[in-house]
mmCIF entry with sequence, helices, sheets and N, C-alpha, C, O atoms, coordinates in Angstrom:
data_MODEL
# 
_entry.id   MODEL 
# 
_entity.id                         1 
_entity.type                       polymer 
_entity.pdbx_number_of_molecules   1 
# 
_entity_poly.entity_id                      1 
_entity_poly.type                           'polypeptide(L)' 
_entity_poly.nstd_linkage                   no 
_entity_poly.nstd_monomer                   no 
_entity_poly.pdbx_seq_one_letter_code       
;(UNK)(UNK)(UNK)(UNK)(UNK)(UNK)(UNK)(UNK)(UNK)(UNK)(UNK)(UNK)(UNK)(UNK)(UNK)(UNK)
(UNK)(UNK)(UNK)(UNK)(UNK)(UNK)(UNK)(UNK)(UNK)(UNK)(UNK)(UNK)(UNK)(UNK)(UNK)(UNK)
(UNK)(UNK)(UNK)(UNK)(UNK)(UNK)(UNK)(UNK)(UNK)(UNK)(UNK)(UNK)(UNK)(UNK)(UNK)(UNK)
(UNK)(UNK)(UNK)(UNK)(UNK)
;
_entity_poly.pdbx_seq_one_letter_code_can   XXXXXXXXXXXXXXXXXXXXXXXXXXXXXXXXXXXXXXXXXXXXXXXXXXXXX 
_entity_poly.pdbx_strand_id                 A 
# 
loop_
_entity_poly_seq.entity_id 
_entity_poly_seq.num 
_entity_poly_seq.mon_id 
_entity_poly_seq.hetero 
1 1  UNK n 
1 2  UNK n 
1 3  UNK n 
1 4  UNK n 
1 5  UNK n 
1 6  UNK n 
1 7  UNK n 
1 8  UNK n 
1 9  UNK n 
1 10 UNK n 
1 11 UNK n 
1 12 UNK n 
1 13 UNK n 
1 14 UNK n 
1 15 UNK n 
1 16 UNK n 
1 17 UNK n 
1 18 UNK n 
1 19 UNK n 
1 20 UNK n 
1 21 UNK n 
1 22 UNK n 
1 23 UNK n 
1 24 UNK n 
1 25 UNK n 
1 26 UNK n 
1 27 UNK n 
1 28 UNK n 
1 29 UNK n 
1 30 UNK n 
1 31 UNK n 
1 32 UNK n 
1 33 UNK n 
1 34 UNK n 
1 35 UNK n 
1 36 UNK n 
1 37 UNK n 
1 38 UNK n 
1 39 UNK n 
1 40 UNK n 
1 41 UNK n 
1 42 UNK n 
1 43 UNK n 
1 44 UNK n 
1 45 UNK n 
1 46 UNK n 
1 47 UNK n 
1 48 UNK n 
1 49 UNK n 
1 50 UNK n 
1 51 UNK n 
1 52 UNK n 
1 53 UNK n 
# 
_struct_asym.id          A 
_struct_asym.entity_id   1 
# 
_struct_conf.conf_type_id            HELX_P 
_struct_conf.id                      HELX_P1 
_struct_conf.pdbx_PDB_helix_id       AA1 
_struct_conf.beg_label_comp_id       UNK 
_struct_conf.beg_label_asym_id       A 
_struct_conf.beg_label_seq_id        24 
_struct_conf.pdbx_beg_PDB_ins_code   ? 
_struct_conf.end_label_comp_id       UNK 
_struct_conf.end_label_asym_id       A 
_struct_conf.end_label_seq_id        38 
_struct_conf.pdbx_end_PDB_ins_code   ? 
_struct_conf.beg_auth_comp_id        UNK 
_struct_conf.beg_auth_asym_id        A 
_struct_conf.beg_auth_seq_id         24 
_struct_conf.end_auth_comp_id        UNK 
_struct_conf.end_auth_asym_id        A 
_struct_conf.end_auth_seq_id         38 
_struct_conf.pdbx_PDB_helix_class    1 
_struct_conf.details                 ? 
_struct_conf.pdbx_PDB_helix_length   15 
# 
_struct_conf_type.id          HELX_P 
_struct_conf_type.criteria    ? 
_struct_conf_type.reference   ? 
# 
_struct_sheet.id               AA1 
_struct_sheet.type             ? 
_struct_sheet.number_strands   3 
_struct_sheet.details          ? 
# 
loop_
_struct_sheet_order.sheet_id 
_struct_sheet_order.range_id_1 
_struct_sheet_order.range_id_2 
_struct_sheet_order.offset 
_struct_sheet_order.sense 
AA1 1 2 ? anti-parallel 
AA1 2 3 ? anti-parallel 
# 
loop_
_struct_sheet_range.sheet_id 
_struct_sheet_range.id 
_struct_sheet_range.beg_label_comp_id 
_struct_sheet_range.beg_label_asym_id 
_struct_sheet_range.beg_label_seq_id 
_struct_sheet_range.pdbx_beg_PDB_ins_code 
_struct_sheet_range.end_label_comp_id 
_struct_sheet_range.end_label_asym_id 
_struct_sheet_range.end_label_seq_id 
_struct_sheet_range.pdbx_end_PDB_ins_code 
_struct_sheet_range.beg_auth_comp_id 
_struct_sheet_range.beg_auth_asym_id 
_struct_sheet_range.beg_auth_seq_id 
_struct_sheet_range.end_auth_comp_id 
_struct_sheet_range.end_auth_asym_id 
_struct_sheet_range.end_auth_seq_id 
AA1 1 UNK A 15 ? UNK A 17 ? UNK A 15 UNK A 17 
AA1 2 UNK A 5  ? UNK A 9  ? UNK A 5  UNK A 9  
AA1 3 UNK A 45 ? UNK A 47 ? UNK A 45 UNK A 47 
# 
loop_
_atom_site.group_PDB 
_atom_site.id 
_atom_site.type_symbol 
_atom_site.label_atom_id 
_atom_site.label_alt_id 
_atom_site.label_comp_id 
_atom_site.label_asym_id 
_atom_site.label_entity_id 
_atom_site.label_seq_id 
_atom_site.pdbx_PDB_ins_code 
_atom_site.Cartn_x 
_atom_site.Cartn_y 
_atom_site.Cartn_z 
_atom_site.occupancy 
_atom_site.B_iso_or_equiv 
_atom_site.pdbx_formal_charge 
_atom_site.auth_seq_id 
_atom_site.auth_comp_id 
_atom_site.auth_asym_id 
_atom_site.auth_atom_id 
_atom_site.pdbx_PDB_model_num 
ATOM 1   N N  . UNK A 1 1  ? -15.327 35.476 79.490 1.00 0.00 ? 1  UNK A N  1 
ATOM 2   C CA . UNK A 1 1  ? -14.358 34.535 78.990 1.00 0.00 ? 1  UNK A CA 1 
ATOM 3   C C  . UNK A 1 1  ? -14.168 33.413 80.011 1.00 0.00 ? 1  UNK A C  1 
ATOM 4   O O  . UNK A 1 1  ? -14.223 33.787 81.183 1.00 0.00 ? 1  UNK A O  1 
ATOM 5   N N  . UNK A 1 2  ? -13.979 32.254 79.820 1.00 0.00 ? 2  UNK A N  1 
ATOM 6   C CA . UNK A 1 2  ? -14.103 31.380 80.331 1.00 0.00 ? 2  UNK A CA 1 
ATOM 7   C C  . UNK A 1 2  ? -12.481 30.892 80.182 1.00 0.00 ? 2  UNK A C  1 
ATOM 8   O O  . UNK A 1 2  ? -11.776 30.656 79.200 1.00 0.00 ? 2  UNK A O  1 
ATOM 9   N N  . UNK A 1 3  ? -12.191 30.853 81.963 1.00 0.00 ? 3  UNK A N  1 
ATOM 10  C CA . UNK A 1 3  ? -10.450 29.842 82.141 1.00 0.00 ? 3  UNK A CA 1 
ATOM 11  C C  . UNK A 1 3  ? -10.119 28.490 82.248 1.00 0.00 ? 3  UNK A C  1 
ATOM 12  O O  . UNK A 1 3  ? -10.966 27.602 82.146 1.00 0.00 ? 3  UNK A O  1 
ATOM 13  N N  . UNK A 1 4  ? -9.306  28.349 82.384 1.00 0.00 ? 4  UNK A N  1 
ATOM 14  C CA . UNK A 1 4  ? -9.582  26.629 82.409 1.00 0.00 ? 4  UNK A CA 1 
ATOM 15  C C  . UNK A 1 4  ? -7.622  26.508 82.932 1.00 0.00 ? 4  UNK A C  1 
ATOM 16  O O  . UNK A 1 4  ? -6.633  26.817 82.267 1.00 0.00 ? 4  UNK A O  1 
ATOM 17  N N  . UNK A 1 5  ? -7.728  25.889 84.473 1.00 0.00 ? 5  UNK A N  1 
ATOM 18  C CA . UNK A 1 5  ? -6.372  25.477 84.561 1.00 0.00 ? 5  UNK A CA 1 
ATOM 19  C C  . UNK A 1 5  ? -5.980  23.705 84.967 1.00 0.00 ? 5  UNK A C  1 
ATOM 20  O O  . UNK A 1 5  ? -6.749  22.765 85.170 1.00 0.00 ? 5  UNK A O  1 
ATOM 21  N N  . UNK A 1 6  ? -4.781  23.754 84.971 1.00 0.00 ? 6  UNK A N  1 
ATOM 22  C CA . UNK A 1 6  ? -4.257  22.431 84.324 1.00 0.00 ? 6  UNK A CA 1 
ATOM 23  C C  . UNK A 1 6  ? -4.054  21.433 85.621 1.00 0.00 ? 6  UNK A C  1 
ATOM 24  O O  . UNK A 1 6  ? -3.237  21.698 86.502 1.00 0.00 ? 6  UNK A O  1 
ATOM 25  N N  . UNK A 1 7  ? -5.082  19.976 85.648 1.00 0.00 ? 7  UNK A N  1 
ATOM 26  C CA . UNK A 1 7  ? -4.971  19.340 86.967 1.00 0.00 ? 7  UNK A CA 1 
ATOM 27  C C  . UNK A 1 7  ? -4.037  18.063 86.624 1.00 0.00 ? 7  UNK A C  1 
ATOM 28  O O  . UNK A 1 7  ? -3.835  17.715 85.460 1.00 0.00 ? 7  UNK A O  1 
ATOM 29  N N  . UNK A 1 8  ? -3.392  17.286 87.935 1.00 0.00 ? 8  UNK A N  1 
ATOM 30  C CA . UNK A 1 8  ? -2.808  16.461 87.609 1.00 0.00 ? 8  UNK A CA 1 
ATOM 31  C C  . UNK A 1 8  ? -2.690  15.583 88.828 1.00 0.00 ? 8  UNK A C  1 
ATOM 32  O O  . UNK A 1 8  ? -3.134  16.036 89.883 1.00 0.00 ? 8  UNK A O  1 
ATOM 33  N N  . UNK A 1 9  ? -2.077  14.227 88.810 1.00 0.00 ? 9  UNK A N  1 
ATOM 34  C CA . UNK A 1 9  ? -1.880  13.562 89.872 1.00 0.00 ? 9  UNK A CA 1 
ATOM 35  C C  . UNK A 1 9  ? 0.065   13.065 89.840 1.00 0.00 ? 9  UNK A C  1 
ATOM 36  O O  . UNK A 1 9  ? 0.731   12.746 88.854 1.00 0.00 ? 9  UNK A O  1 
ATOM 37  N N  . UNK A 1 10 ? 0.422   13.155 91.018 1.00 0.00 ? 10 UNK A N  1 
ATOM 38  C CA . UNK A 1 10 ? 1.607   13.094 90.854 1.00 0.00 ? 10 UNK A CA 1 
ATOM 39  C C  . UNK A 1 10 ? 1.469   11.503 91.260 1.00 0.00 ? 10 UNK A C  1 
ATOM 40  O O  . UNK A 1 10 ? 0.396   11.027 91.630 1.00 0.00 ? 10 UNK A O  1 
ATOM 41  N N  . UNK A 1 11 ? 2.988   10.547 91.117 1.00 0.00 ? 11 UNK A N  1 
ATOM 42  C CA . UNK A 1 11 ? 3.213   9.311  91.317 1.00 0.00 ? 11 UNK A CA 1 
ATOM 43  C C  . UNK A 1 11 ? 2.792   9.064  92.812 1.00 0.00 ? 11 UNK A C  1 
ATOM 44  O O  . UNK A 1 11 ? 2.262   8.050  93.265 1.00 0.00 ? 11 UNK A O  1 
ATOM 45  N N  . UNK A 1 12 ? 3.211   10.433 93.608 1.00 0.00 ? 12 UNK A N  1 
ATOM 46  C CA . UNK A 1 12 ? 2.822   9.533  95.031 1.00 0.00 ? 12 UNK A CA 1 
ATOM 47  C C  . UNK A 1 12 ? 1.256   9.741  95.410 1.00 0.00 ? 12 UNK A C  1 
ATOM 48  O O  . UNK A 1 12 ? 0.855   9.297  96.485 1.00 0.00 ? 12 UNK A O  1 
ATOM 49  N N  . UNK A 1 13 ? 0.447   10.360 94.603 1.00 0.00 ? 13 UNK A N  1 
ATOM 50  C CA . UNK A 1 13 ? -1.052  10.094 94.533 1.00 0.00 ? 13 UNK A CA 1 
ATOM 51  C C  . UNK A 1 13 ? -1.027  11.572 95.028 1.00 0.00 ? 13 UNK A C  1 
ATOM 52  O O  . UNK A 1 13 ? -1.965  11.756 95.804 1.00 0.00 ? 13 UNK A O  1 
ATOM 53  N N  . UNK A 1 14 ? -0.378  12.524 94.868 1.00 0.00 ? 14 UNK A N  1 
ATOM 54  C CA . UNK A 1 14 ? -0.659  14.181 95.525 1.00 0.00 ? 14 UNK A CA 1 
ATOM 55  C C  . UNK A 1 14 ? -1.971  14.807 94.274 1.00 0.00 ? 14 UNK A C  1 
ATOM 56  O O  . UNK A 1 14 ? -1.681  14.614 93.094 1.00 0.00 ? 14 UNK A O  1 
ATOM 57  N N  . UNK A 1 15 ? -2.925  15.304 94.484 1.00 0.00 ? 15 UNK A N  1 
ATOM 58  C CA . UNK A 1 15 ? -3.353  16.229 93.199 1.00 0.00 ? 15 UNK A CA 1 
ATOM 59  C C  . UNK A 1 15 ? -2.815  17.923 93.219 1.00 0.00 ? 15 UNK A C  1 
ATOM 60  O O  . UNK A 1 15 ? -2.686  18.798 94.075 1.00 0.00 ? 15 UNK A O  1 
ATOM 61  N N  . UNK A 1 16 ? -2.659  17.826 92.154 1.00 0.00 ? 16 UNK A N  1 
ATOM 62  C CA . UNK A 1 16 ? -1.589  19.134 91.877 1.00 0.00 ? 16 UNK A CA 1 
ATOM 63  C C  . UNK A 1 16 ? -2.802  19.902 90.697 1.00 0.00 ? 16 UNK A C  1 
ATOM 64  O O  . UNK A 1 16 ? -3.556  19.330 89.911 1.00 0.00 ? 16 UNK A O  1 
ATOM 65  N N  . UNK A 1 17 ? -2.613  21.417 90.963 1.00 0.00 ? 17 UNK A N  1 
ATOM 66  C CA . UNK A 1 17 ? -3.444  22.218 89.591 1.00 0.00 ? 17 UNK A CA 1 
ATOM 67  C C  . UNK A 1 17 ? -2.235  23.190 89.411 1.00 0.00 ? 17 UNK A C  1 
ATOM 68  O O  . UNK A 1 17 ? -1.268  23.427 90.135 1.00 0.00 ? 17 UNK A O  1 
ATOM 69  N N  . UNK A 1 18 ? -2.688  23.745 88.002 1.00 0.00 ? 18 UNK A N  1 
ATOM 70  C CA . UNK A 1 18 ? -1.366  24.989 87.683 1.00 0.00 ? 18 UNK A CA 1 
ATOM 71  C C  . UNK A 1 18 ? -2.130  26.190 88.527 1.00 0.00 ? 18 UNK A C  1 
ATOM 72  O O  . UNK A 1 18 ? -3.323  26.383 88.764 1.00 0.00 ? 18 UNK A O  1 
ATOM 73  N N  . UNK A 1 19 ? -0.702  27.053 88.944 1.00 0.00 ? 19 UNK A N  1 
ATOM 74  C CA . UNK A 1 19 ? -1.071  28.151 89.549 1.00 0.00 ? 19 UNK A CA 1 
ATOM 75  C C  . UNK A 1 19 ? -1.812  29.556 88.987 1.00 0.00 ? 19 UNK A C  1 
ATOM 76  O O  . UNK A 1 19 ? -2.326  30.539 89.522 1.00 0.00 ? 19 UNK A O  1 
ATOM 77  N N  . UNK A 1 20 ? -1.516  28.978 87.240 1.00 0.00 ? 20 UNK A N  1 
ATOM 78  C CA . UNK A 1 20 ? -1.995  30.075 86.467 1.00 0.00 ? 20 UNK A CA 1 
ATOM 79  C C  . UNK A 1 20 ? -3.517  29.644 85.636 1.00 0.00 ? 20 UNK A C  1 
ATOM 80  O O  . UNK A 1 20 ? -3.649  28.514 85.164 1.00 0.00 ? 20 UNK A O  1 
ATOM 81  N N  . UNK A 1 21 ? -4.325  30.411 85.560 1.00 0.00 ? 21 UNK A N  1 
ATOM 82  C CA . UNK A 1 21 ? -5.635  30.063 85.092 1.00 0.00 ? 21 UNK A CA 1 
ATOM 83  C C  . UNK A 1 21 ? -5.196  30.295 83.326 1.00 0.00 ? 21 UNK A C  1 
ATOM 84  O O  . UNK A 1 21 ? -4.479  31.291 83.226 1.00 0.00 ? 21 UNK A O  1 
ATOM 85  N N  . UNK A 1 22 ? -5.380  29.823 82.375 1.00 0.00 ? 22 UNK A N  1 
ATOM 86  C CA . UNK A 1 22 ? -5.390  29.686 80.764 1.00 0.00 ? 22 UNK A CA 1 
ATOM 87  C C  . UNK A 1 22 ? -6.985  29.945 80.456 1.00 0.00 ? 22 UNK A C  1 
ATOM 88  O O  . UNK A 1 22 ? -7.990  29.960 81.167 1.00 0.00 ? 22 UNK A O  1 
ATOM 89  N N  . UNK A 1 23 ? -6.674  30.190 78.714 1.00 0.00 ? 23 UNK A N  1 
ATOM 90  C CA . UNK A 1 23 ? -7.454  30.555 77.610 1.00 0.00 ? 23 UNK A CA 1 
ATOM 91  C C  . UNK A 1 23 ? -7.660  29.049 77.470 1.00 0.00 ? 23 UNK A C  1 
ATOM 92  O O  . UNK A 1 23 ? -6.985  28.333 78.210 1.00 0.00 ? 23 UNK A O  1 
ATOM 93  N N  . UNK A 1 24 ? -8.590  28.426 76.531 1.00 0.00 ? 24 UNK A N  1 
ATOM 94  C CA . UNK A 1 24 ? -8.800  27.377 76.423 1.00 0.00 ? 24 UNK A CA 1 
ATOM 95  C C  . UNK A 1 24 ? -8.084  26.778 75.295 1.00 0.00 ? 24 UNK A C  1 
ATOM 96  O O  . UNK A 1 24 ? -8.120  25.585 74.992 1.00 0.00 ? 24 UNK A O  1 
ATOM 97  N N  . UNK A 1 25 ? -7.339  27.829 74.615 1.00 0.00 ? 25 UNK A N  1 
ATOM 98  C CA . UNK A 1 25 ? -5.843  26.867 73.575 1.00 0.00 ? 25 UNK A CA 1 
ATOM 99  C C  . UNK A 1 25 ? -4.976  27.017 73.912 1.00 0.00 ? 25 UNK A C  1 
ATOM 100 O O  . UNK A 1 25 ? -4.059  26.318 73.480 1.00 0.00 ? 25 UNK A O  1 
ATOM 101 N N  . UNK A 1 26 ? -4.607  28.475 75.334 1.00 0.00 ? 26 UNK A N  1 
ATOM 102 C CA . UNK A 1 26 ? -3.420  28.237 76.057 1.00 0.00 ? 26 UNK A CA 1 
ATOM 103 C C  . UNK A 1 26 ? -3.614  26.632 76.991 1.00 0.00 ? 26 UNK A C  1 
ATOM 104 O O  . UNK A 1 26 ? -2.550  26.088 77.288 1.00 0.00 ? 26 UNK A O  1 
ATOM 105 N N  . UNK A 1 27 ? -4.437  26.184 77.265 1.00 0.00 ? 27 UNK A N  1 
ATOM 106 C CA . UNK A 1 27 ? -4.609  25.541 78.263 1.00 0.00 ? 27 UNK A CA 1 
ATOM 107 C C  . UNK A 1 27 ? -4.134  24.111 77.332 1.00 0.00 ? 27 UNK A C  1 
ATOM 108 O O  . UNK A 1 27 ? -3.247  23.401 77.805 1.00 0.00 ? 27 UNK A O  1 
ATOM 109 N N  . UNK A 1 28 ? -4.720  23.771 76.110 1.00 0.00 ? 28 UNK A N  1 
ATOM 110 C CA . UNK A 1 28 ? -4.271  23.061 74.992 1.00 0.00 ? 28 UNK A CA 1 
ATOM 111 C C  . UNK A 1 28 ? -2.982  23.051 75.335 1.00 0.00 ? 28 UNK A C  1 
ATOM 112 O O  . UNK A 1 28 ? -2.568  22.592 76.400 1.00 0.00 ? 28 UNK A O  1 
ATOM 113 N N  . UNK A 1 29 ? -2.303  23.541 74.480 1.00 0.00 ? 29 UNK A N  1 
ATOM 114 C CA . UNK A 1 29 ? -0.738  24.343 74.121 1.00 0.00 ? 29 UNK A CA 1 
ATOM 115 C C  . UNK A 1 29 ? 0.155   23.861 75.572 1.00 0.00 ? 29 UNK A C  1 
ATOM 116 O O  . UNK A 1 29 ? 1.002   22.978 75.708 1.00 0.00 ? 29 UNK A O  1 
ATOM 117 N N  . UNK A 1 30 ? -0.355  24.720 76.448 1.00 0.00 ? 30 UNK A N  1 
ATOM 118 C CA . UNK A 1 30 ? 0.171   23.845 77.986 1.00 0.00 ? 30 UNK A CA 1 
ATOM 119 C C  . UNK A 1 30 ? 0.100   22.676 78.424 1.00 0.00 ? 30 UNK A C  1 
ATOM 120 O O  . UNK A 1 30 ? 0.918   22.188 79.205 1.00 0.00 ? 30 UNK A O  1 
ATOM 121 N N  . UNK A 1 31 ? -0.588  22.277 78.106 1.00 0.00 ? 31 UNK A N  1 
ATOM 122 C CA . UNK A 1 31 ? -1.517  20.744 78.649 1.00 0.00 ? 31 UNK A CA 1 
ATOM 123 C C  . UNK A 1 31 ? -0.056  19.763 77.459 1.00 0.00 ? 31 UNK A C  1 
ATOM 124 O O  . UNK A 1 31 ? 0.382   18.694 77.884 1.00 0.00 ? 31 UNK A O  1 
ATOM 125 N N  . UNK A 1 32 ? 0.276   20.119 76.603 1.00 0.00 ? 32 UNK A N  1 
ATOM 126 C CA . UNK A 1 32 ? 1.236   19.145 76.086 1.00 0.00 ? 32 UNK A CA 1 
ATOM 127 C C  . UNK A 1 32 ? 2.709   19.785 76.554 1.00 0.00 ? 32 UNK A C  1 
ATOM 128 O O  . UNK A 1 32 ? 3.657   19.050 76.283 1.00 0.00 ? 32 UNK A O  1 
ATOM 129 N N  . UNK A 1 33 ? 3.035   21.016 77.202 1.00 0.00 ? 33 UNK A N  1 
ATOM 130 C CA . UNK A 1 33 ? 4.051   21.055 77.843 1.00 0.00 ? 33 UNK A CA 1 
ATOM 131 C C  . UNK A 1 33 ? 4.832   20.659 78.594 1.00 0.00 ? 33 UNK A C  1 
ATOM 132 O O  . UNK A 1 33 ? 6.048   20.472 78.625 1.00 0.00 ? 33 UNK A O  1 
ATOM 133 N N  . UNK A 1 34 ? 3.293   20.444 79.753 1.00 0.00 ? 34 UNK A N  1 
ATOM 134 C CA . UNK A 1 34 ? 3.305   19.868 80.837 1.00 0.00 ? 34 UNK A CA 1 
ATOM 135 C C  . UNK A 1 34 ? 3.309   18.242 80.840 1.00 0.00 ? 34 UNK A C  1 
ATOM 136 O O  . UNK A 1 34 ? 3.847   17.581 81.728 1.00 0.00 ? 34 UNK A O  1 
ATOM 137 N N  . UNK A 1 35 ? 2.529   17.609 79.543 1.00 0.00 ? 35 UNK A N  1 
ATOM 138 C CA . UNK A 1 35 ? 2.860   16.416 79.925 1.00 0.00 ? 35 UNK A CA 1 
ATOM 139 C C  . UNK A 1 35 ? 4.912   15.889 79.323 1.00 0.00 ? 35 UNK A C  1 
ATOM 140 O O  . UNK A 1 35 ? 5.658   14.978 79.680 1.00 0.00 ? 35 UNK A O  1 
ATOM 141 N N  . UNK A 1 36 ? 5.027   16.727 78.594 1.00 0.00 ? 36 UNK A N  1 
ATOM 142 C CA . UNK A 1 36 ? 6.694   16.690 78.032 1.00 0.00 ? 36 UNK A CA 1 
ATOM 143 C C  . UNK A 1 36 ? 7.435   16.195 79.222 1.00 0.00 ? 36 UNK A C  1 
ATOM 144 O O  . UNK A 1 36 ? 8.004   15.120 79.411 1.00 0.00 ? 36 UNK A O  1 
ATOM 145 N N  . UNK A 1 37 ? 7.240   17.611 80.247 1.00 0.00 ? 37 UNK A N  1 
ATOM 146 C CA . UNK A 1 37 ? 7.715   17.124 81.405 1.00 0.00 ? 37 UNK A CA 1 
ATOM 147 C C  . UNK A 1 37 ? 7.604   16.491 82.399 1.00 0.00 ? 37 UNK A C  1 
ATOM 148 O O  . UNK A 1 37 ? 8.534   16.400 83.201 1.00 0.00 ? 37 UNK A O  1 
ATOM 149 N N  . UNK A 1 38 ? 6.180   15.779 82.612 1.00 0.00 ? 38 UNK A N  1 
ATOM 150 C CA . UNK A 1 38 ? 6.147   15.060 83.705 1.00 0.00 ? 38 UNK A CA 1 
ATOM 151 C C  . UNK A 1 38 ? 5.913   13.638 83.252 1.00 0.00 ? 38 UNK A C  1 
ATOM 152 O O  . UNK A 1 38 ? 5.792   12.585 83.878 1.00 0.00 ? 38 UNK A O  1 
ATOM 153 N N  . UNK A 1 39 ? 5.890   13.928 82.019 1.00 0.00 ? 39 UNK A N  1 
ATOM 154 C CA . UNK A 1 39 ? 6.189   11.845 81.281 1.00 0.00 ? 39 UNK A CA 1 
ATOM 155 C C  . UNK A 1 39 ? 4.476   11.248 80.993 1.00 0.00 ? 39 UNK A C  1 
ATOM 156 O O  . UNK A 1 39 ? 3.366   11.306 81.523 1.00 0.00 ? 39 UNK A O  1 
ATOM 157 N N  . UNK A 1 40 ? 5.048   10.758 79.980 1.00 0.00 ? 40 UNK A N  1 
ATOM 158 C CA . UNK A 1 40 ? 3.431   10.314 79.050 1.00 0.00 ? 40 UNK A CA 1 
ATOM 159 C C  . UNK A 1 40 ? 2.643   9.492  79.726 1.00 0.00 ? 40 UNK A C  1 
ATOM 160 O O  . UNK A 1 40 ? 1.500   9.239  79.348 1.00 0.00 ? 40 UNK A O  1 
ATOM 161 N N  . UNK A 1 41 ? 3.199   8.969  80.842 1.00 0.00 ? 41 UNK A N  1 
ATOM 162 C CA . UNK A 1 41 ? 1.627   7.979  81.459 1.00 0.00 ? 41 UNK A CA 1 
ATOM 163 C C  . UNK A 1 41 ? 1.079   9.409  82.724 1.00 0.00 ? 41 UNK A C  1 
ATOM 164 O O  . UNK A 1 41 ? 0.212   9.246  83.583 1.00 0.00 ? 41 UNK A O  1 
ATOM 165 N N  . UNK A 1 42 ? 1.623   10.315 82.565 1.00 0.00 ? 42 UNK A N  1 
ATOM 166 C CA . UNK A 1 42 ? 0.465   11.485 83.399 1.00 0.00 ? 42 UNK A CA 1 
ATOM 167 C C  . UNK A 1 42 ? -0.835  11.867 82.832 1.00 0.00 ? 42 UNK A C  1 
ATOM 168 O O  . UNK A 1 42 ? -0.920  12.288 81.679 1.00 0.00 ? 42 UNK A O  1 
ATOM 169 N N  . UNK A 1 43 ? -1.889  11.729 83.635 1.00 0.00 ? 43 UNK A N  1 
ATOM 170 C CA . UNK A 1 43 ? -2.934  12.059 82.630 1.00 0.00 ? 43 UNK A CA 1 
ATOM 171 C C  . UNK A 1 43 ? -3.365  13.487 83.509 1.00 0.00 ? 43 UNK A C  1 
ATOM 172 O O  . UNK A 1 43 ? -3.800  13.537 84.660 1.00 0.00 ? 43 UNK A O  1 
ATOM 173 N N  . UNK A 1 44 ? -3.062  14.741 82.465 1.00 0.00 ? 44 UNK A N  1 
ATOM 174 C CA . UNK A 1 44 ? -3.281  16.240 82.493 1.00 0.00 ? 44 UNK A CA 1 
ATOM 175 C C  . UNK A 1 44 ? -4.981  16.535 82.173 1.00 0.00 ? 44 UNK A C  1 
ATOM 176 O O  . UNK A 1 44 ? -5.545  16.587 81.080 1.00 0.00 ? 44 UNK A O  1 
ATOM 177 N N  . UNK A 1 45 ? -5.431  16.668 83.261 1.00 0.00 ? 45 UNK A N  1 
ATOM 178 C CA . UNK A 1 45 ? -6.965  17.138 83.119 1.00 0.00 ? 45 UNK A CA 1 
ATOM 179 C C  . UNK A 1 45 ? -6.780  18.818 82.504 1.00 0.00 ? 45 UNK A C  1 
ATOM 180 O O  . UNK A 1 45 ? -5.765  19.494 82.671 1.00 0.00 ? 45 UNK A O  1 
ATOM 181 N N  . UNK A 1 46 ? -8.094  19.291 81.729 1.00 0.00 ? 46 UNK A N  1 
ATOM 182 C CA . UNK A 1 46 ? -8.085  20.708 81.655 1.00 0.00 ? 46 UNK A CA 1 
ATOM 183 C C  . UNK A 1 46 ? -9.353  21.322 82.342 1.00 0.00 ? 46 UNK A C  1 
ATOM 184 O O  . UNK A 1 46 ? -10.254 21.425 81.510 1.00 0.00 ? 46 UNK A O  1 
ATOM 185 N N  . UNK A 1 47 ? -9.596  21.614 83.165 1.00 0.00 ? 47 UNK A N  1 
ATOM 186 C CA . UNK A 1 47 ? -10.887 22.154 84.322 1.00 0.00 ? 47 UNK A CA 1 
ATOM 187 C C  . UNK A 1 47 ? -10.868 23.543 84.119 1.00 0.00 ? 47 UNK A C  1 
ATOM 188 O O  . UNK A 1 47 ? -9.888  24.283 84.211 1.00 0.00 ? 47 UNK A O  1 
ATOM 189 N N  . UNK A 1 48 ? -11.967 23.826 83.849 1.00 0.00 ? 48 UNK A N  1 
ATOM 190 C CA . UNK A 1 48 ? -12.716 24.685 83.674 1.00 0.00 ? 48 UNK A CA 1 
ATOM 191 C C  . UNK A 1 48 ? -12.736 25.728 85.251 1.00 0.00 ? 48 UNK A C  1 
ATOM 192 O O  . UNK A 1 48 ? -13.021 25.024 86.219 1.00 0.00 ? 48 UNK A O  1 
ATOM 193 N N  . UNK A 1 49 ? -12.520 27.020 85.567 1.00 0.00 ? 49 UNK A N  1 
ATOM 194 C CA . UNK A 1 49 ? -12.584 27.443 86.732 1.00 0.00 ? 49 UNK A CA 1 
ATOM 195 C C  . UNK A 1 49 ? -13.745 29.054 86.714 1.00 0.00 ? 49 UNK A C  1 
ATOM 196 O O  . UNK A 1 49 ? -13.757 29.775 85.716 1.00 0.00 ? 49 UNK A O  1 
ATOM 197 N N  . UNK A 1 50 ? -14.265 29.244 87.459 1.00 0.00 ? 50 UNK A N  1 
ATOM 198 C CA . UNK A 1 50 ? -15.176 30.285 87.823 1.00 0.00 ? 50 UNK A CA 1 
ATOM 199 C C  . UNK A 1 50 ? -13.705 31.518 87.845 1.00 0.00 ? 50 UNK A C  1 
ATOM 200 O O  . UNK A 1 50 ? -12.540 31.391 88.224 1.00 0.00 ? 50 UNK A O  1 
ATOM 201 N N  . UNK A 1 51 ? -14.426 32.597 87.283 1.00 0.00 ? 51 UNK A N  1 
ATOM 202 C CA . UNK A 1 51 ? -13.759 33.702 87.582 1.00 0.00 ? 51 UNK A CA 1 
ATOM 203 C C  . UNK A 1 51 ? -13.303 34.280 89.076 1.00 0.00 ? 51 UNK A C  1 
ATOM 204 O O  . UNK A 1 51 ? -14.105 34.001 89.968 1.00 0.00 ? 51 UNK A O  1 
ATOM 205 N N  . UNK A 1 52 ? -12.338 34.911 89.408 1.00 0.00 ? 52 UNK A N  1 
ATOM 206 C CA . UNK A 1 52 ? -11.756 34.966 90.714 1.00 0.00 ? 52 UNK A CA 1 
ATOM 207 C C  . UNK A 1 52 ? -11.415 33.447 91.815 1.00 0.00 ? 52 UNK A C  1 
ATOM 208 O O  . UNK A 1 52 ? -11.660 33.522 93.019 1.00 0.00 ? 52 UNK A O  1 
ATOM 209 N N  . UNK A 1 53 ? -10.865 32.205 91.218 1.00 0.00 ? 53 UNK A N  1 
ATOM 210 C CA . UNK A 1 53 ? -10.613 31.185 91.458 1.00 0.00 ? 53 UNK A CA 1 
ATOM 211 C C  . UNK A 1 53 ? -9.512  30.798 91.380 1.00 0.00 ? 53 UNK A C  1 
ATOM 212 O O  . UNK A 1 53 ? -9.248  29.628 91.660 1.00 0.00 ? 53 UNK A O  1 
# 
């Protein structure tokens, strides 16, 4: 099965990933959570990660 967790860039240019690895429609499903809260000009990558990562 293949994970996929959630990358992002914050305003002061930090790159941030989620701490939890997702399914690829949890990662969906999250990916619009996350932009709810961090405001619509964030652009939420979904990356693909190797098992034990």
């Amino acid at each position: 099965m293949q994970n996929y967790r959630l990358a992002w860039t914050t305003k002061d240019g930090e790159r941030k990933t989620s701490a939890v690895a997702f399914s690829e429609s949890a990662a969906t499903t999250y990916r619009g959570f996350y932009a709810d809260r961090l405001g619509p000009k964030t652009e939420i990558e979904i990356v693909p990660v190797k098992p034990g990562e």
